[in-house]
Every structure is written in C-alpha cells, then in structure tokens.
LOPA-833005 format. One line per 10 residues: number of its first residue (from 1); their letters; for each residue x negated, y negated, z of N, C-alpha, C. Coordinates in steps of 0.001 Angstrom, whole numbers, plus 500000, padded with zeros to 6 digits. Layout:
<bavos>
NUM) A) X Y Z X Y Z X Y Z; ...
</bavos>
This chain:
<bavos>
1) XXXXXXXXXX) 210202 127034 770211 209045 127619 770865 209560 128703 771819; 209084 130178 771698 209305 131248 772232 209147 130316 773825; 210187 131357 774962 209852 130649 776254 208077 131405 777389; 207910 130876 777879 206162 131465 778332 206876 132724 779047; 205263 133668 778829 205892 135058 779740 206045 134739 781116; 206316 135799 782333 206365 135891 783213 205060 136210 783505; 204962 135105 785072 203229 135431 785671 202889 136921 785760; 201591 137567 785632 201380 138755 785666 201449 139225 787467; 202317 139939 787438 202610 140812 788604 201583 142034 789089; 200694 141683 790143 199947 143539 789735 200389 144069 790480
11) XXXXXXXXXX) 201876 144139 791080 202411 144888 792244 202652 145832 790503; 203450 145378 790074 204141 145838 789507 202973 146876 788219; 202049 146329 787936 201041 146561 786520 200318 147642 787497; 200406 147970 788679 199655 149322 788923 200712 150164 789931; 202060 149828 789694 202689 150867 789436 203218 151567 788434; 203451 150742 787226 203145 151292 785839 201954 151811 785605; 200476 151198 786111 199775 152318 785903 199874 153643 786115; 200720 153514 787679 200823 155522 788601 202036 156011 787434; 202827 155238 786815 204113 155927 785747 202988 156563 784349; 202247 155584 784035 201486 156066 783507 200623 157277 783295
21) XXXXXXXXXX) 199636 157110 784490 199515 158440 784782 199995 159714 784674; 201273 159510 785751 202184 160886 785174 202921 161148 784431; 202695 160210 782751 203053 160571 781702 201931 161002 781240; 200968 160900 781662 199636 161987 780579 199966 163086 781376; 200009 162964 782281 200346 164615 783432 201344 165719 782413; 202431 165185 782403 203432 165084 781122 202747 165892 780447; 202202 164718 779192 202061 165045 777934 200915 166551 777834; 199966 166498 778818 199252 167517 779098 199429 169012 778997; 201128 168695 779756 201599 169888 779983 202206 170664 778614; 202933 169424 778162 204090 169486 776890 202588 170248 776268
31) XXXXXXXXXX) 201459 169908 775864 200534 169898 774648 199638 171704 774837; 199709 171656 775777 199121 173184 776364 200174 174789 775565; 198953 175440 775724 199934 176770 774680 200385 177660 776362; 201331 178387 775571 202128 179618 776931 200836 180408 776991; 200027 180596 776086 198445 182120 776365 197680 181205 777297; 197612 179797 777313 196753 178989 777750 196591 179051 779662; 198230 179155 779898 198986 178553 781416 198100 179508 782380; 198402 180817 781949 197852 181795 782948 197073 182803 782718; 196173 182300 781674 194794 182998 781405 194051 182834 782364; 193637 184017 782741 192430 184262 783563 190991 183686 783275
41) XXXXXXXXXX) 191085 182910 784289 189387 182177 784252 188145 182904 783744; 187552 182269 783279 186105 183199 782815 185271 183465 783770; 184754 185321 783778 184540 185703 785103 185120 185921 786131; 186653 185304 786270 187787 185799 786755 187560 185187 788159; 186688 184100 788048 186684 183207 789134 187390 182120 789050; 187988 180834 790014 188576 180473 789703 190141 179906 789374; 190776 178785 789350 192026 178723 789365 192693 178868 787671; 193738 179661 787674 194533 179326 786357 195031 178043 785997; 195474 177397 785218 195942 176471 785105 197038 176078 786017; 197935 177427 785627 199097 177405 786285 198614 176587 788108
51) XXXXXXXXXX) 197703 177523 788460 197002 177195 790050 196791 175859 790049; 195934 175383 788863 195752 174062 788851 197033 172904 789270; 198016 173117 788408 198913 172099 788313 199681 171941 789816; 200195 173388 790304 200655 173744 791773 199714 172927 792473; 198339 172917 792250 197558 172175 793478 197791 171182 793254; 197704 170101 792263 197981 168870 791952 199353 168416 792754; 200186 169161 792561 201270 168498 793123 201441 169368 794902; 200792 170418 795282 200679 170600 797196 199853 169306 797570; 198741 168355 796758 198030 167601 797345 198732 166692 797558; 199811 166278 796506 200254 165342 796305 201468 165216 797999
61) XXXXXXXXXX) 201602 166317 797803 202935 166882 798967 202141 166529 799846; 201051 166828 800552 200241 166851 801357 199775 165428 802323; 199884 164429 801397 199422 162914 801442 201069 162827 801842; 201843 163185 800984 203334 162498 801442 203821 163092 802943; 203411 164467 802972 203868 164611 804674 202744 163606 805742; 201541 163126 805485 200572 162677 806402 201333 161632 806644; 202171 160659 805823 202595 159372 805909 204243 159335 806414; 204309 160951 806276 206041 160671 807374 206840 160680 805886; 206757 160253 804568 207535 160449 803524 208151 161698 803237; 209509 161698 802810 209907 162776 802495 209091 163858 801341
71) XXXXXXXXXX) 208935 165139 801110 208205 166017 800326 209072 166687 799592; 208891 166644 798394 209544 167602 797399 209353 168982 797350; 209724 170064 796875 209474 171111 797153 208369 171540 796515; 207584 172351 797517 206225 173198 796654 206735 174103 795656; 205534 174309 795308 205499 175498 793995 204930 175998 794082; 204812 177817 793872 203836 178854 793949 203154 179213 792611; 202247 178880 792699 200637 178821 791729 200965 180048 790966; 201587 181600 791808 201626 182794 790878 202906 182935 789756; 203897 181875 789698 204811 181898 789376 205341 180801 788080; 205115 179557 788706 205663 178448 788682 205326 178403 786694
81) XXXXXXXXXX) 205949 178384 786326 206007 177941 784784 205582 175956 784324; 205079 176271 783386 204773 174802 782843 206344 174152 782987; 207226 173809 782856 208448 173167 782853 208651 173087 784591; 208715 174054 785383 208634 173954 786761 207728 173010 787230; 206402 172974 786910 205147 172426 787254 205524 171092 786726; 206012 170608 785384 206320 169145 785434 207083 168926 785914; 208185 169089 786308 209600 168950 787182 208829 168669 788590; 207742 169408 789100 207431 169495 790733 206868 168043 790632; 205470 167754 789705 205012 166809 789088 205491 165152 788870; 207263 165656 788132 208076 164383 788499 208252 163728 789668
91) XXXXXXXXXX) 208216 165262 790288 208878 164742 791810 208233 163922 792433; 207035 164360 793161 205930 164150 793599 205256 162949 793231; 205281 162269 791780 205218 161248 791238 206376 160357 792238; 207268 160228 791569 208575 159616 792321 208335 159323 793620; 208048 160275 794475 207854 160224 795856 206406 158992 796124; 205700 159293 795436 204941 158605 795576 204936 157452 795339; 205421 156931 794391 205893 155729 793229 206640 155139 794721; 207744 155927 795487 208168 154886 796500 207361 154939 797209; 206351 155557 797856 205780 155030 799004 205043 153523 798918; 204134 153922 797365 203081 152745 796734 204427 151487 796507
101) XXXXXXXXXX) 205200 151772 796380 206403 150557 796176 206421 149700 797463; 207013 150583 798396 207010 149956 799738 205775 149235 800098; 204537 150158 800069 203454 149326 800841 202947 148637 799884; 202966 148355 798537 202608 146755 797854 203482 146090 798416; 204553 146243 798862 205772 144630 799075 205216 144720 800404; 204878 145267 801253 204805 145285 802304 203386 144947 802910; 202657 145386 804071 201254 145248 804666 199730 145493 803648; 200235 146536 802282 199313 146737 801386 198674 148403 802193; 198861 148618 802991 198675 149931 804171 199438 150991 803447; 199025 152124 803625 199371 153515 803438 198934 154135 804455
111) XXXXXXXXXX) 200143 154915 805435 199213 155793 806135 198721 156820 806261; 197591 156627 807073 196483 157664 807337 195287 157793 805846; 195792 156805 805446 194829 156273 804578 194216 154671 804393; 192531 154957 804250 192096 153612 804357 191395 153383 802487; 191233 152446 802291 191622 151172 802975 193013 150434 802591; 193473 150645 801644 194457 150408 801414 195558 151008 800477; 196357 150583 799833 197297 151394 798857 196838 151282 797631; 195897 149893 797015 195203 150368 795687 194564 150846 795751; 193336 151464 796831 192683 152023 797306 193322 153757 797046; 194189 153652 797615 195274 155205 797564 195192 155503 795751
121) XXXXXXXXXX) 196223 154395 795306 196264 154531 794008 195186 154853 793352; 194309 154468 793066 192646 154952 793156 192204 156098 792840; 192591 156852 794303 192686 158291 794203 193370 159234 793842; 194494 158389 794048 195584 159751 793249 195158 159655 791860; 195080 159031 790966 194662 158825 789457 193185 159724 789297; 191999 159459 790078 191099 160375 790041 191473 161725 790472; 192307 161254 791467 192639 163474 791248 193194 164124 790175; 193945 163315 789555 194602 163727 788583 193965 163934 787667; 192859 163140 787393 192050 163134 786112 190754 163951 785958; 190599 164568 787436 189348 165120 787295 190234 167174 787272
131) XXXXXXXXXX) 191115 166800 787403 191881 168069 787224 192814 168466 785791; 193173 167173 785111 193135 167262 783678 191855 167633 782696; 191069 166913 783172 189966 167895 783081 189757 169192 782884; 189829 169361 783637 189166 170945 784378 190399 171476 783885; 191403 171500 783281 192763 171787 782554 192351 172197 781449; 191980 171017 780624 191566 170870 779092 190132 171928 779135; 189158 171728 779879 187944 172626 779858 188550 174125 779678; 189235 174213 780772 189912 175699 780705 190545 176346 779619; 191557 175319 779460 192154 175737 778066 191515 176320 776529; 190408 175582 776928 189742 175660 775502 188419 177188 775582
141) XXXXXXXXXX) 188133 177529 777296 187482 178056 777867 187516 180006 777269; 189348 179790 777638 190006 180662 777672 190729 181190 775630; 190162 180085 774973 190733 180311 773810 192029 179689 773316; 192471 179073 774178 193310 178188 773260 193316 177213 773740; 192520 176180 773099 192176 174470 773680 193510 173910 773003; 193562 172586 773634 194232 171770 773650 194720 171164 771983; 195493 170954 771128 194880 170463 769838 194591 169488 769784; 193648 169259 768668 192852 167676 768855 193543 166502 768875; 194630 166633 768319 195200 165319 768491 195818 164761 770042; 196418 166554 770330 196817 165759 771986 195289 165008 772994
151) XXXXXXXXXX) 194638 165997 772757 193062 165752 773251 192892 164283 773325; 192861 163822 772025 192979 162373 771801 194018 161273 772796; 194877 162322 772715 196432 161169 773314 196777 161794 774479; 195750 162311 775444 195147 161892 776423 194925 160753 777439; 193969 160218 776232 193206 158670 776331 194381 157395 775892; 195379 157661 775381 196060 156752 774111 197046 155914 775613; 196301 155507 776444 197211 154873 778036 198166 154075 777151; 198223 153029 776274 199181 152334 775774 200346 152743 775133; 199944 153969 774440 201303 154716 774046 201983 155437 775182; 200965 156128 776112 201829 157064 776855 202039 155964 778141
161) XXXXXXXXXX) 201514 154453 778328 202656 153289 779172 203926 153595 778475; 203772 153262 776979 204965 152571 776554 206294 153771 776842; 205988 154860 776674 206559 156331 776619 207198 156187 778187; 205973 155845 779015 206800 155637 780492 207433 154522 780816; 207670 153766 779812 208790 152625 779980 208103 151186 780400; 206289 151184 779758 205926 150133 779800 206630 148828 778868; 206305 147607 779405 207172 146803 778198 208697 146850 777951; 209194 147323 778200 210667 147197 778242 211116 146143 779164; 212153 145583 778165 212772 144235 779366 213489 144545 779771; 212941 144028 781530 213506 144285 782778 215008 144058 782832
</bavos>
C-alpha cells in the first residue's frame, strides 16, 4: 500500500499559487508578437504593452518598498524589451514570494497592508490578471492577438503550476 500523502499545507498551496501566477506572467510574455510589444494604442491613448508590463512590476516595487523589503530594479516603459520585462517580472515575483514566505510562517501581517497576507496575495493575482487582460485586449486591438492556443493556456493553471515546479518532490 502506497504510503498516505502529506497533510495539505496552504502556506505552501498559495505560494505555488503566486509561482503560478508568474508563470502565466511568463507564458504571456513568451506568447506575444515583437509588432504586438509597442504598438501604439488605438487613438493613441493609453499604455503600450511594453508600459503595461513596466507598471506591473513599479507596483509590484512599490508594495515592496512600503514594507521595508528590498526592490529590484525598475524598468523604463519606453525601452524595456519583452525579455527585460520578464527578467524585472522574475524579480519582483521572487521578492515577493519572500515577503508572502515570511509573513505565512510568521503573524500572517504584511505591512501597510490590511488585512492580511492572503488578503495581499489576493491582490497581487488580481492585478496581474486584470492587466493580462488589458494585454491580450491590446494585442489583438492593435492587430496581432495573442494565438489561440496561448489564449487558451492562459487559463491551463495546472500546466503552467506544473511548469512552475508544482508537484515535484520536495
């Protein structure tokens, strides 16, 4: 008889969720065309993608200086290339990944944020997602959408866990 799993941990199952996350962040990026990054918005209002992703990760910077955590380096929105932008992305992930590390083992507190760190987690995932979004809208806005299959694998959280090293024995 196989031996029983290990009790389910959710310190641990929603920090694989935040790894998660920023493997669709990832795959987003990987799946996007070079005409796509820094096409001009329709009406020319508006952030580029490129703008997009830079903001994603100054917010991210932003929350990490409020709490005293160290900050990875920004990136400039007029510049920053898709490969830069996931690299900043990693970072910023990482950084975060320890803070949410510490305060699950710890008080469950994040500071200068209420109410708590799943609470935090929460939000960082909705920022992310309402700006993948507005990514994919654009992309497709501007003439070169996303292809359907990445579109799809997007949504595919179990492959892109496993991709971030869900399931692997510890």
């Amino acid at each position: 008889m196989p031996p029983a799993p290990p009790p389910f941990d959710p310190a641990a199952a929603l920090l694989q969720a935040w790894a998660t996350n920023d493997r669709v962040n990832q795959y987003l990026l990987e799946h996007l065309s070079d005409e796509a990054w820094r096409a001009a918005p329709p009406g020319g209002k508006g952030r580029t993608i490129a703008a997009i992703a830079a903001h994603m990760h100054a917010v991210r910077g932003m929350w990490l200086k409020a709490t005293g955590a160290p900050v990875p380096a920004a990136v400039d929105k007029e510049t920053v290339t898709r490969a830069e932008a996931g690299q900043a992305l990693g970072a910023s992930h990482r950084a975060l990944a320890a803070l949410l590390t510490a305060a699950l083992a710890g008080t469950g507190q994040v500071k200068g944020f209420k109410p708590d760190a799943v609470s935090f987690l929460g939000y960082l995932v909705a920022h992310d997602a309402h700006h993948r979004g507005q990514i994919a809208l654009l992309a497709r806005q501007v003439g070169h959408p996303l292809p359907k299959a990445a579109g799809f694998g997007l949504w595919e959280w179990g492959s892109r866990g496993r991709e971030a090293g869900a399931g692997r024995p510890s």
